[in-house]
N, C-alpha and C positions, 0 to 999 in steps of 0.2 A: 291114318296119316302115313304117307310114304315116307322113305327116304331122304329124298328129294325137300319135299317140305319140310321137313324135319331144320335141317342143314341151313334151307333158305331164312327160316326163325331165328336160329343162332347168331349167324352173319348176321341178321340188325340189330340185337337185341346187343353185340360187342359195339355196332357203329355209332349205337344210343351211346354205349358209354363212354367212349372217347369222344364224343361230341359233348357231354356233359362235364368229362375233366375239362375240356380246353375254356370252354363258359368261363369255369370257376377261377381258372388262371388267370384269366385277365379279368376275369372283374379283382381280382386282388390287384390287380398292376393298376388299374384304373383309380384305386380306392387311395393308392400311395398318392396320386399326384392330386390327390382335393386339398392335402395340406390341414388336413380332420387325422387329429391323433386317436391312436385307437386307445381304448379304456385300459388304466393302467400304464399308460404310454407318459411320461413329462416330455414337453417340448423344450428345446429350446431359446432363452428371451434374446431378443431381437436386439442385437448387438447396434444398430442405427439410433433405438433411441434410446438405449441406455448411454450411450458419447452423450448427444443433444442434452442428458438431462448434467450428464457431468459438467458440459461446454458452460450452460446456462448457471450451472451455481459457482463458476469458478466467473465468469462474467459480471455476479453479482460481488463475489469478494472484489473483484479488481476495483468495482465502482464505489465500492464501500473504502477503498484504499487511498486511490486516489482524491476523493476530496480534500479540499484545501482546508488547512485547518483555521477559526477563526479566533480572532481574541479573546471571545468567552470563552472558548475552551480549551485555555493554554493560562499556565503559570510562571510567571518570571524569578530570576532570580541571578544574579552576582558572585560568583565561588571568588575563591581569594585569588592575593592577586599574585605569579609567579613571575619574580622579579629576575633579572639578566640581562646581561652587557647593557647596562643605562638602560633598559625597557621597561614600564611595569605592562603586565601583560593581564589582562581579566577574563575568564570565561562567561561570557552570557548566555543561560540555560533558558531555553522555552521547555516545557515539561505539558505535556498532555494529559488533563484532567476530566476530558469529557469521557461518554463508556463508549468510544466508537473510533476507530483508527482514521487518521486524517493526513495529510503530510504539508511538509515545509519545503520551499525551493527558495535562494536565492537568500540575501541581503538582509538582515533586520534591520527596519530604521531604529536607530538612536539620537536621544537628547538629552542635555543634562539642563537641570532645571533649578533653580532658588527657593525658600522657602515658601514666596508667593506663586510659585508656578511661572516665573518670567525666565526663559529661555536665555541660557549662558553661554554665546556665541554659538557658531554654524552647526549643523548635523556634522557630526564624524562623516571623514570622507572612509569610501571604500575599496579596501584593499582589493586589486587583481584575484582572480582562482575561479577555478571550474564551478561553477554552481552543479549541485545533483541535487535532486529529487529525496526526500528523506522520509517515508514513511514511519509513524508512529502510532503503536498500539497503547492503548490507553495505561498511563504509567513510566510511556517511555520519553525520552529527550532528547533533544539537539542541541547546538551549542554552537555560538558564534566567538569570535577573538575581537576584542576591544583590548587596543594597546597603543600606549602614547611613550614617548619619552618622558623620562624621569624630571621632573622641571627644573632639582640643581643642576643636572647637568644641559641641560639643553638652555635655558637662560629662558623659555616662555612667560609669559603674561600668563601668571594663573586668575582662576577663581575657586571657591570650594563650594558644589552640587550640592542641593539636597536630597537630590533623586536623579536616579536615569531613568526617563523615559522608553520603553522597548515597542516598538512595533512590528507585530508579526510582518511578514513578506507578504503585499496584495492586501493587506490590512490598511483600514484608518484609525480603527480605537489604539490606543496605546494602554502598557499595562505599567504600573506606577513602580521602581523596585527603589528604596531607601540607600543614597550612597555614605557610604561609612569612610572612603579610601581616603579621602584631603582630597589636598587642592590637585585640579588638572589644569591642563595648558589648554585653558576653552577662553580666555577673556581676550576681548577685541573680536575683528572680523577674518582672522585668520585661523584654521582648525588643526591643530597640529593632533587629534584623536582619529584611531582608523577603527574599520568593524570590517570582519572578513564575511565571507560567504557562511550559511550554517552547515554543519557536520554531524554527522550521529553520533550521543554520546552525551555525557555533560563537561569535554576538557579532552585535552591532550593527553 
């Protein structure tokens, strides 16, 4: 073998292997963009549907919040009554007894009623004020204001209730609450009792 030959071997047998490094390079660059982790590799989880699945259970709480709550699952009741400048003034408590949060907007109806259930003049009228929205998780309460004048001093036509009638807001059942307080200024066709908007709480 000459010189010549010798020499001419060489040169390919380097051009083989630069041709072999460069193969290698890019099939590594190639193998990055398949989005195939290599073994021992953790990916990263896919920040799109981990929102979606947050979106979707915070979606589910809102719906579970917002419903309206119904008669069956609310309890009434009467706090005492806080008296001032000739007012007597009543808290009315709706209290949520069902195991699921619901809410109250707006108005309770009221009635007061006789031992036979006969209706002792008009519904309390109601007082002006912003209605809100009042969600309740099971245990919590709201609370409306029923307050008349004191009937010495205002001179009214009383009766004496046996019960106030309560009706949730958006309700027709009524819940039956036992009136203890005397007489109010309900008799005749004039209603000198008011009931405000409900608020969260049981009271001022």
């Amino acid at each position: 073998m000459n010189a010549f030959h010798t020499i001419g071997v060489r040169a390919f047998v380097r051009r083989a292997a630069v041709l072999t490094g460069t193969l290698t390079v890019l099939g590594a660059v190639a193998s990055c963009g398949t989005g195939t982790a290599a073994p021992g590799v953790t990916t990263a989880p896919d920040a799109g549907a981990a929102s979606a699945s947050v979106v979707t259970a915070s979606a589910r709480t809102a719906d579970r919040a917002t419903a309206r709550c119904h008669t069956s699952e609310l309890r009434a009741r009467v706090g005492g009554v806080d008296p001032g400048a000739g007012q007597r003034n009543f808290p009315v408590v709706l209290t949520n007894v069902s195991s699921h949060a619901c809410t109250l907007y707006g108005h309770p109806g009221a009635a007061f009623v006789d031992a036979s259930g006969r209706q002792l003049g008009p519904d309390p009228k109601r007082s002006p004020g912003d209605a809100v929205r009042v969600a309740l998780e099971p245990g919590e309460s709201a609370w409306a204001g029923l307050r008349y004048s004191a009937p010495g001093i205002s001179g009214a036509r009383t009766a004496t209730p046996a019960a106030l009638l309560v009706t949730p807001p958006d309700e027709r059942d009524s819940l039956k609450v036992p009136w203890t307080a005397g007489a109010v200024p309900v008799a005749g066709d004039f209603s000198a009792v008011f009931v405000t908007v409900l608020s969260e709480g049981t009271g001022p």
